[in-house]
N, C-alpha and C positions, 0 to 999 in steps of 0.2 A: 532543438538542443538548447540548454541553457546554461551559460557562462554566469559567473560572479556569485554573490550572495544563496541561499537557501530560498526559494522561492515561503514566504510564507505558508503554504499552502503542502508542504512537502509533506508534512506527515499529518494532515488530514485525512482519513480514509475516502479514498478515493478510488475509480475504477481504470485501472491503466491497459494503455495498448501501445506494444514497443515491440520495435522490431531492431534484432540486432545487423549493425551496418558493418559488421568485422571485429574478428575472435570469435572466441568459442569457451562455453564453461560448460560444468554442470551445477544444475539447480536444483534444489529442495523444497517443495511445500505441498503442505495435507497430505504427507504418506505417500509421498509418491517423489520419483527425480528423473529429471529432465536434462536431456544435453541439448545443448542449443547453438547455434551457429549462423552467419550469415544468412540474410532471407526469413530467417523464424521472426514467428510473430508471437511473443506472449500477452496474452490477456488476463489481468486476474480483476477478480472482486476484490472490495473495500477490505480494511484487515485480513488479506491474504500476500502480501508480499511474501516471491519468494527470497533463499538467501541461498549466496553462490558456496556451496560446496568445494567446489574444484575450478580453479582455472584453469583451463586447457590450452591456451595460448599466453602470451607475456603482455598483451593489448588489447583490449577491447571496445567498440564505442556501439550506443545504440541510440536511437531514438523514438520518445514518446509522445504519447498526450496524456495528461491527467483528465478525467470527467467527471463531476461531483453524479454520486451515485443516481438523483433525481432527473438528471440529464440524461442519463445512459438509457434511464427507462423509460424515458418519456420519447425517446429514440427507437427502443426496441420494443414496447408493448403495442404498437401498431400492429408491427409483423409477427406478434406472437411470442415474443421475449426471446432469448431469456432475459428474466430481470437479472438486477445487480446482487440479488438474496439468493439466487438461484446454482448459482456455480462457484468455484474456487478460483480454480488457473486452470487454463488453460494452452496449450504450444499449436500452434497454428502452424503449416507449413504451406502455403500458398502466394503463388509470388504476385497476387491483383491485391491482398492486403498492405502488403508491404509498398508495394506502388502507390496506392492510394493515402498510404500515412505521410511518404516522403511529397509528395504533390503536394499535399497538406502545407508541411514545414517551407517547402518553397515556396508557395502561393503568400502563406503570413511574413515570410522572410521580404517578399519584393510589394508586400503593401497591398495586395488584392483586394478588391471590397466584398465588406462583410455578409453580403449576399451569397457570393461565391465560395467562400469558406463555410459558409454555415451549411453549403450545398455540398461539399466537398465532406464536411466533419458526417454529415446525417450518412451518405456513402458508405463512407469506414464503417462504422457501427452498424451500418444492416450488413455488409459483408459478414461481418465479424460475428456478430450476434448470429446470421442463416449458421455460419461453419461449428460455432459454440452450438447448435441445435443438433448440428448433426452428428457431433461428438458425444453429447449426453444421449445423443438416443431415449429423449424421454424418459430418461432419468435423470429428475429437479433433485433428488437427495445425497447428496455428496458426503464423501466422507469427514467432513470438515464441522459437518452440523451436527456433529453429537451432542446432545442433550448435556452430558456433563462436563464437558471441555463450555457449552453454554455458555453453565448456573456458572461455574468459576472465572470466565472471561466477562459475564458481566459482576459478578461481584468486585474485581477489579477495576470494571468500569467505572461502577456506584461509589466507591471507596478512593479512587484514584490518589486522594489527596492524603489517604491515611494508611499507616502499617496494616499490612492485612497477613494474618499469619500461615503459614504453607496446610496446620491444622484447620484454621477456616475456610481454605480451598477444599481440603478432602472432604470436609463435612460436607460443604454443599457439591460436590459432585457424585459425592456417593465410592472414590474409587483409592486405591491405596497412595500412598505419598509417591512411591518408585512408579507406578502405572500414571497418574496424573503427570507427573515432571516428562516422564516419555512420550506423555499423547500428545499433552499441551504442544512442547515443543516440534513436534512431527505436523500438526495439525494448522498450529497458528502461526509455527517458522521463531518463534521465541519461548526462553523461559516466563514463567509468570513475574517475576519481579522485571526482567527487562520489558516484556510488556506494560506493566503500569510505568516502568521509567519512563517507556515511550507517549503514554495515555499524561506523563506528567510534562515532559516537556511540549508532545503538540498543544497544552492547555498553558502554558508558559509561553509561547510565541505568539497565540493570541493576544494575552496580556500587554506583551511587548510591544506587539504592532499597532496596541490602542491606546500605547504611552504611560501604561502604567508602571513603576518605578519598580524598577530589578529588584532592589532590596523588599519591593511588597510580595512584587510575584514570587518571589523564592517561598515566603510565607502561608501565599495561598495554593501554590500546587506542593505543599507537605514536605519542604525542604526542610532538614535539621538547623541549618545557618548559610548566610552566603556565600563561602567557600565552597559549600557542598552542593552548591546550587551548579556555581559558576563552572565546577570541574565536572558534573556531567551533563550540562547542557552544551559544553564544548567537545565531549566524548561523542555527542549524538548529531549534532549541526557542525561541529565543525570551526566552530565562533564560540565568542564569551558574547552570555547576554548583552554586556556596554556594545560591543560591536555592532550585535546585530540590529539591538534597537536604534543605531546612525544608519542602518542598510532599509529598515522596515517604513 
């Protein structure tokens, strides 16, 4: 669980495993929605966060771990993956996951040595990874990986720092304006502009947390001027850049 500041690292693509500890919503991501409740475990891949739909309750708390994608697979290509390219999200309902995430958070909570967590963290992940196997059934091709959700998610990527126009999306996806704005967002859980907001600001908090001067970064991640910087990097974190770079 983490209290205070926005972990630098929050909107790095990452591969997450969290089980919720109380409440219940429903979830959204790649075509597909999920209700989830005490005990479930979701797992997704990097740029696949899901987005809650529906809360079902007035309270909810759960708990994670974040795993840089290289981590996850150097974890699960032993026992035959899945890699982190392989799958989307996934809802796990098995209560030895959820056991073994929170021993986890205990164990780092009371100071354990990092022999025993590392022994604890590789655990989780083969769990996790054997039940993601047996959910794809051998099938690596997900609905997520469409060739032209793709070209236009990376072209966003390549561009991140520059207007890219909804016309230079359909082009390279090949698909109508009304059909890309529907897939995109069913598939990747955002619109294409709130996606590169998000590819702008994770590349903004780096900047930050290496000390480089607000007023430059606004500049280098394709900001108009720093009002426009400061108002949606507080829409997305939660802080104004001055803040967070005293937190970073």
């Amino acid at each position: 669980m983490h209290i205070g500041p926005p972990p630098k690292w929050h909107f790095i693509p990452m591969v997450q495993i969290h089980v919720v500890e109380a409440g219940a919503a429903r979830i959204w991501c790649c075509g597909r929605s999920h209700v989830v409740g005490p005990g479930d475990v979701v797992v997704n891949a990097p740029n696949h966060n899901p987005r809650i739909d529906e809360r079902l309750t007035p309270f909810a708390s759960t708990l994670r771990v974040y795993l840089a994608p290289c981590l996850f697979d150097s974890l699960t290509r032993p026992a035959g993956g899945p890699l982190s390219e392989a799958f989307t999200l996934e809802v796990i309902r098995d209560w030895r996951v959820a056991q073994l995430l929170e021993a986890l958070a205990q164990d780092i909570a009371e100071g354990e040595p990092g022999t025993l967590l590392e022994r604890e963290l590789g655990e989780l992940v083969e769990k996790s990874a054997r039940l993601l196997r047996t959910r794809n059934k051998g099938d690596l091709t997900p609905l997520a990986r469409r060739p032209e959700i793709e070209r236009a998610r990376h072209l966003l990527q390549e561009r991140f720092d520059q207007p890219v126009r909804l016309e230079e999306l359909t082009q390279a996806s090949g698909m109508s304006k009304f059909h890309l704005l529907r897939l995109f967002r069913d598939l990747v859980g955002k619109t294409p502009h709130a996606y590169q907001m998000h590819l702008r600001i994770a590349r903004a908090r780096e900047l930050l947390d290496r000390g480089v001067r607000s007023v430059d970064v606004a500049f280098m991640c394709g900001f108009t001027d720093q009002p426009h910087f400061s108002r949606c990097f507080k829409e997305i974190v939660g802080y104004t850049p001055g803040t967070f770079a005293r937190f970073a």
